[in-house]
FILUMDREN-251786 format. One record per residue (C-alpha): residue number from 1; residue in three letters; z, x, y. Coordinates in pm, 1 decimal. Each point is the difference from the previous one (the first is absolute). Layout:
<pts>
 num residu       zz       xx       yy
 NUM    ALA        Z        X        Y
...
</pts>
This chain:
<pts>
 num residu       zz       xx       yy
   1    UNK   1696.8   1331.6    568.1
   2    UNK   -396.1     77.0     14.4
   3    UNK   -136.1    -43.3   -340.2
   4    UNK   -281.7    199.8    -87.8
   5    UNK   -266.7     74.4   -243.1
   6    UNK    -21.1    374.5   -188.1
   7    UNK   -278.0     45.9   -219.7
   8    UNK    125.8    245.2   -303.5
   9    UNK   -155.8    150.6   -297.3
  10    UNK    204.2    116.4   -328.8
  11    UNK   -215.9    258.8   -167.7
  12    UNK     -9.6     13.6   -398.4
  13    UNK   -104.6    332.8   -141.6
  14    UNK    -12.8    159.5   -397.2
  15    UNK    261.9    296.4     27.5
  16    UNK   -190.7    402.6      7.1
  17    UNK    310.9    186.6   -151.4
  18    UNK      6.7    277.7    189.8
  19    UNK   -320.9      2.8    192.2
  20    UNK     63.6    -77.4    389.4
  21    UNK   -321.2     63.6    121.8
  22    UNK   -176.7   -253.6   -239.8
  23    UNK    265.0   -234.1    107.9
  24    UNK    -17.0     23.0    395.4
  25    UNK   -426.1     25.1    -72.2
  26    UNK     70.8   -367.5   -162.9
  27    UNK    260.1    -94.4    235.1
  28    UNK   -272.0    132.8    278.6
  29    UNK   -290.1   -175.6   -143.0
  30    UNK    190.0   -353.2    -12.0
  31    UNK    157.8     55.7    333.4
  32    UNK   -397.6      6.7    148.8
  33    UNK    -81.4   -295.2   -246.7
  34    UNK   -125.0   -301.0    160.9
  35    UNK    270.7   -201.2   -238.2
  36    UNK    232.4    165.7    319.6
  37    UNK   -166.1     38.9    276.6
  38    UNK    187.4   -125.9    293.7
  39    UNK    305.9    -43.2   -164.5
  40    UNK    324.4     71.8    165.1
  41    UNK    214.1    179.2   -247.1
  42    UNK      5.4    149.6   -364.1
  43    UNK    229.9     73.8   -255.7
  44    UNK    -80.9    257.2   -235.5
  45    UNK    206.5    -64.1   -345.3
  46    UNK    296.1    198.8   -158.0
  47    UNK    -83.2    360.2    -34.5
  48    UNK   -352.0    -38.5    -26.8
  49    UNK    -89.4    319.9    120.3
  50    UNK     99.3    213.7   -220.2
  51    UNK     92.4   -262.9   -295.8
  52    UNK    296.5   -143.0    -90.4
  53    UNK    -39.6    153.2   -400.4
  54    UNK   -154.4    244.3   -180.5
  55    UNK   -242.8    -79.6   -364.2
  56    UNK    287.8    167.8   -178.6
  57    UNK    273.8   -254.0    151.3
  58    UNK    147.6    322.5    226.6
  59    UNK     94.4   -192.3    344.0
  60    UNK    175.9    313.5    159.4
  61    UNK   -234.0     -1.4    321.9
  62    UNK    205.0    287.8    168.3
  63    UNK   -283.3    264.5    -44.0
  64    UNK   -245.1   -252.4    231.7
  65    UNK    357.8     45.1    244.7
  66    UNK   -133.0     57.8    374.8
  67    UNK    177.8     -9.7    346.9
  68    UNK    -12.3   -311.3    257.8
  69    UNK   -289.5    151.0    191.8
  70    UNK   -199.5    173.2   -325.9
  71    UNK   -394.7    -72.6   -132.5
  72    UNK     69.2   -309.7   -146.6
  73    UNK    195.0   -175.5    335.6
  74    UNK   -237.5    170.7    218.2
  75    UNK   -297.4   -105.2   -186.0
  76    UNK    151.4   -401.5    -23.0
  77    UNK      6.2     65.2    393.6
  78    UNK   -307.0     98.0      4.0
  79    UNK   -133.3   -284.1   -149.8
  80    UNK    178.1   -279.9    186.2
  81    UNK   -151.2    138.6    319.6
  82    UNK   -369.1     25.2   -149.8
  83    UNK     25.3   -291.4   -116.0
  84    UNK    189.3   -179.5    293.6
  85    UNK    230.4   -159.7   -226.2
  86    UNK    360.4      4.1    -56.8
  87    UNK     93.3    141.5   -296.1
  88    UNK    341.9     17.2   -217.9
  89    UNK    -53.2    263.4   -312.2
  90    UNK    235.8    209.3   -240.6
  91    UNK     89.3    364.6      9.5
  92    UNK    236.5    198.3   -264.1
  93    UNK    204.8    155.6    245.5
  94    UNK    222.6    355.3     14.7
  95    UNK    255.2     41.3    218.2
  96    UNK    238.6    218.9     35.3
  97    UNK     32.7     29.0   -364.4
  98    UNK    -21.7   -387.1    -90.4
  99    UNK   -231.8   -169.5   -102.4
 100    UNK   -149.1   -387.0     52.9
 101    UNK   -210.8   -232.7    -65.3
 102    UNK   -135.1   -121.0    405.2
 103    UNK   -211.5   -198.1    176.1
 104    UNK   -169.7     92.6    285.3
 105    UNK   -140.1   -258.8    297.6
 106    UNK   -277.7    101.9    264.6
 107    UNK   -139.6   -180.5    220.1
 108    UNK   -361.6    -35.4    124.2
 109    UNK     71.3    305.1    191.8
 110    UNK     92.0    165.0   -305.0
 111    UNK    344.3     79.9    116.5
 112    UNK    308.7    -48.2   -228.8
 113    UNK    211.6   -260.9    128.5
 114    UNK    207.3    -67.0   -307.9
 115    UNK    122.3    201.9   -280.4
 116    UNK    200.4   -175.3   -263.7
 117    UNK    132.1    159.5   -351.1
 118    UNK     62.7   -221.3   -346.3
 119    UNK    358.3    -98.6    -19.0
 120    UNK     23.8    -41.3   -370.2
 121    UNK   -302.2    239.0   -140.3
 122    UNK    -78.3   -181.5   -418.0
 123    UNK    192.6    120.6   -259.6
 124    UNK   -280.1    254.1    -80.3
 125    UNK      2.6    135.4    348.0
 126    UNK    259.9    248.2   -114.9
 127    UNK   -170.5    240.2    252.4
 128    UNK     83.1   -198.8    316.9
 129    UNK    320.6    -49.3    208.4
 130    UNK     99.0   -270.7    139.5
 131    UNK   -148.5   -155.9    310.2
 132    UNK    240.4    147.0    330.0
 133    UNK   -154.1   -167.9    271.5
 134    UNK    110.6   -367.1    -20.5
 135    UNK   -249.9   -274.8     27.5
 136    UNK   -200.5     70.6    353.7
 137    UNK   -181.5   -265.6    194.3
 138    UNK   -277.9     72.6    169.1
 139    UNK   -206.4   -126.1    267.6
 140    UNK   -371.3     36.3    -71.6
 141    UNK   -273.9   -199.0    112.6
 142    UNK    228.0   -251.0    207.4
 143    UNK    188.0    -76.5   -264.9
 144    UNK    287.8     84.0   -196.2
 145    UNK    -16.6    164.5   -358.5
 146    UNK    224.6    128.1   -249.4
 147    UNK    -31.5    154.5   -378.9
 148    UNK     84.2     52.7   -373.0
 149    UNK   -137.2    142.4   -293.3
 150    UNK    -32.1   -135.1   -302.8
 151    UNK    378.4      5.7   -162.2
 152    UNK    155.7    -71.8    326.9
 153    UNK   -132.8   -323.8    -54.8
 154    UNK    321.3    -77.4   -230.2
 155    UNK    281.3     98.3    298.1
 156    UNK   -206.1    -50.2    315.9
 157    UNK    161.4   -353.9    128.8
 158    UNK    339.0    193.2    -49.8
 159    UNK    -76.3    389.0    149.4
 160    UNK   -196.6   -129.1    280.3
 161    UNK     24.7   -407.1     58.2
 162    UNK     37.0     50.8    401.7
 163    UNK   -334.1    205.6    -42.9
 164    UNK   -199.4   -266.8   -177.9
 165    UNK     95.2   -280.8    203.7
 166    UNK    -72.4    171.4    348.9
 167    UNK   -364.1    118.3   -127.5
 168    UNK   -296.9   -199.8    -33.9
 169    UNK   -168.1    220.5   -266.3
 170    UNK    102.4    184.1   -318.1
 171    UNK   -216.5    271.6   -128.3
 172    UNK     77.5      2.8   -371.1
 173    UNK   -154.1    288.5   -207.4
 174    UNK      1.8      8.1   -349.4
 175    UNK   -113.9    152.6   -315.8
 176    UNK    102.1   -292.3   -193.7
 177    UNK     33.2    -61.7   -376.3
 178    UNK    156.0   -271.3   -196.0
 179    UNK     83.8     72.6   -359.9
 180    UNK   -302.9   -145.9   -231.4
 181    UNK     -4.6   -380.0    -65.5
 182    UNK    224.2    -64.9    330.8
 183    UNK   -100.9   -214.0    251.0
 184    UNK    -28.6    156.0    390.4
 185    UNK    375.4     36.7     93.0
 186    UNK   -196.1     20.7    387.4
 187    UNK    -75.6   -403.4    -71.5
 188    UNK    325.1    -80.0     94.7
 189    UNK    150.4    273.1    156.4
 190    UNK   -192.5     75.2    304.1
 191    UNK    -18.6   -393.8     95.2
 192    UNK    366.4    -31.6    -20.5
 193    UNK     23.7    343.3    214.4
 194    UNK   -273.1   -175.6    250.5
 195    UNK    224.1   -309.7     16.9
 196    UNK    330.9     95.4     41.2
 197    UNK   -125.2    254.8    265.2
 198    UNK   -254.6   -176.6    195.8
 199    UNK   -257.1    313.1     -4.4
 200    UNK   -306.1     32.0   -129.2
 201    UNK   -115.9    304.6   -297.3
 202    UNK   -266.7    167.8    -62.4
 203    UNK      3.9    166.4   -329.9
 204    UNK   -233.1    283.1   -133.5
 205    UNK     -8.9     97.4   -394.3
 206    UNK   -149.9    276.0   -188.9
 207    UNK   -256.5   -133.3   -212.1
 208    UNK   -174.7      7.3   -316.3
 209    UNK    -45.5    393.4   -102.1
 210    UNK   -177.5    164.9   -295.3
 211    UNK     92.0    170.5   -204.0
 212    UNK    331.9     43.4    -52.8
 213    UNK    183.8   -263.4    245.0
 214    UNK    -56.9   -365.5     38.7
 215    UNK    130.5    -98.5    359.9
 216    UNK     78.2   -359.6     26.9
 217    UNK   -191.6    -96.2    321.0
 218    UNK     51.7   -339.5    131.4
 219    UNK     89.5    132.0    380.0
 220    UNK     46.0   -331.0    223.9
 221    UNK    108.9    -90.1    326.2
 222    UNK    219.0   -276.2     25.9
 223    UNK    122.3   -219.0    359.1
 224    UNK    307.0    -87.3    168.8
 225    UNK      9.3   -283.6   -199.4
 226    UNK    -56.9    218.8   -312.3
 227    UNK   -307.8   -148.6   -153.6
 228    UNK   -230.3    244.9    -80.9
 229    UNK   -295.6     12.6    224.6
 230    UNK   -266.4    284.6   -204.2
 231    UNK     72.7    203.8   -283.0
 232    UNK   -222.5    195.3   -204.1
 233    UNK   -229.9   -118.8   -274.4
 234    UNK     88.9    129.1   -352.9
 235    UNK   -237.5    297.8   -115.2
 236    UNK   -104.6    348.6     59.0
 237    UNK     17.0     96.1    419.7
 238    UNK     26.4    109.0    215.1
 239    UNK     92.2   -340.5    167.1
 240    UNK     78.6    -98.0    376.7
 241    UNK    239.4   -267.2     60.1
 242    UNK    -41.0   -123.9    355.5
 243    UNK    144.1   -285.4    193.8
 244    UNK     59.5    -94.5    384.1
 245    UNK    355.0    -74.9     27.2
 246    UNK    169.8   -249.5    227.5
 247    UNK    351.1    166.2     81.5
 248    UNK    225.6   -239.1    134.9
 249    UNK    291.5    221.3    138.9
 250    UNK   -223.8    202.6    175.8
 251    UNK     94.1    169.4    313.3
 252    UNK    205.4   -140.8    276.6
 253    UNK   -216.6     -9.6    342.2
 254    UNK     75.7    234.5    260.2
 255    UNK    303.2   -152.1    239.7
 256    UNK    135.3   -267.8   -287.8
</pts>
């Protein structure tokens, strides 16, 4: 095996219910940031582009519903190439009548080379089927990544075990909130997950948001080994969470 190094950055932004052009201007602005300049890859959180719920608690998202190829995917292509980064962000996606909750991967080129929908959408997420496309895993960037979101957290190891321990990378996007006075379920869960499955995560949280929604923050990115290697300081954002990460099941070399 040829280990090698993959330097990642987990984006933390406030939720703009409903506005997607103030959220791919912030997403934009951070992208060009020097806080990620010459980074590799970057994971946008859970639904951040359109939010995840509204002021008035309403998280039916089907009216921000677009196609695999609409504004919003276009636009995160867009940016991945400008930017020269690899890029992994959300869409609220229609099709053929269904709807789900998605995340989309670019690469530097800004061509989609994964595509992967939430499994087990939240409780809330009345408005969003189930997940159809199995756990993918992708090569990007010479090495191999897979995904959840958020709740698939609690059934990954069992829907998609074989998919975790071949990759070197989970891209974990989130909008995550434990109840008040809880600690961070993500404390123990996502070293455990990192363990068991030998692959490294990078996770990206909403934020802190005024005025209606207080996202929890706290996006990390976590080893192999699963000790936590950066995670974002406690306060408003937006925050970047960036690490160079030493995968250890990297790619085979040509011939072995």
């Amino acid at each position: 095996m040829i280990a090698r190094s993959l330097d990642v950055v987990a984006l933390e932004l406030p939720q703009r219910f409903g506005d997607r052009r103030g959220s791919l201007a912030e997403i934009d602005r951070l992208l060009g940031s020097p806080a990620v300049e010459g980074a590799a890859l970057a994971l946008l959180p859970e639904l951040i582009v359109t939010g995840y719920v509204s002021p008035r608690g309403d998280s039916d998202l089907r009216r921000f519903a677009e196609p695999l190829d609409g504004e919003s995917a276009q636009r995160l292509a867009e940016l991945a190439r400008a930017h020269g980064i690899a890029l992994a962000g959300p869409l609220v996606e229609e099709d053929q009548g269904r709807f789900y909750n998605s995340l989309l991967v670019f690469d530097r080129d800004g061509r989609r080379v994964g595509h992967y929908r939430k499994r087990h959408p939240w409780f809330p997420e009345r408005w969003a089927a189930p997940g159809d496309l199995g756990t993918p895993v992708l090569g990007l960037l010479g090495v191999k990544v897979t995904a959840a979101i958020c709740f698939d957290v609690h059934f990954v190891s069992a829907d998609a075990g074989g998919a975790l321990d071949e990759a070197d990378l989970l891209l974990f996007p989130t909008a995550w909130v434990d109840p008040p006075g809880e600690a961070d379920a993500r404390a123990d869960l996502l070293p455990a997950l990192a363990r068991r499955h030998r692959v490294a995560i990078v996770n990206a949280n909403w934020g802190p948001s005024s005025p209606a929604l207080h996202g929890q923050g706290g996006s990390r990115i976590l080893d192999a080994h699963g000790r936590t290697v950066a995670v974002a300081s406690a306060g408003p954002g937006p925050r970047v969470v960036r690490a160079a990460l030493h995968l250890e099941k990297a790619q085979q070399p040509r011939g072995a």
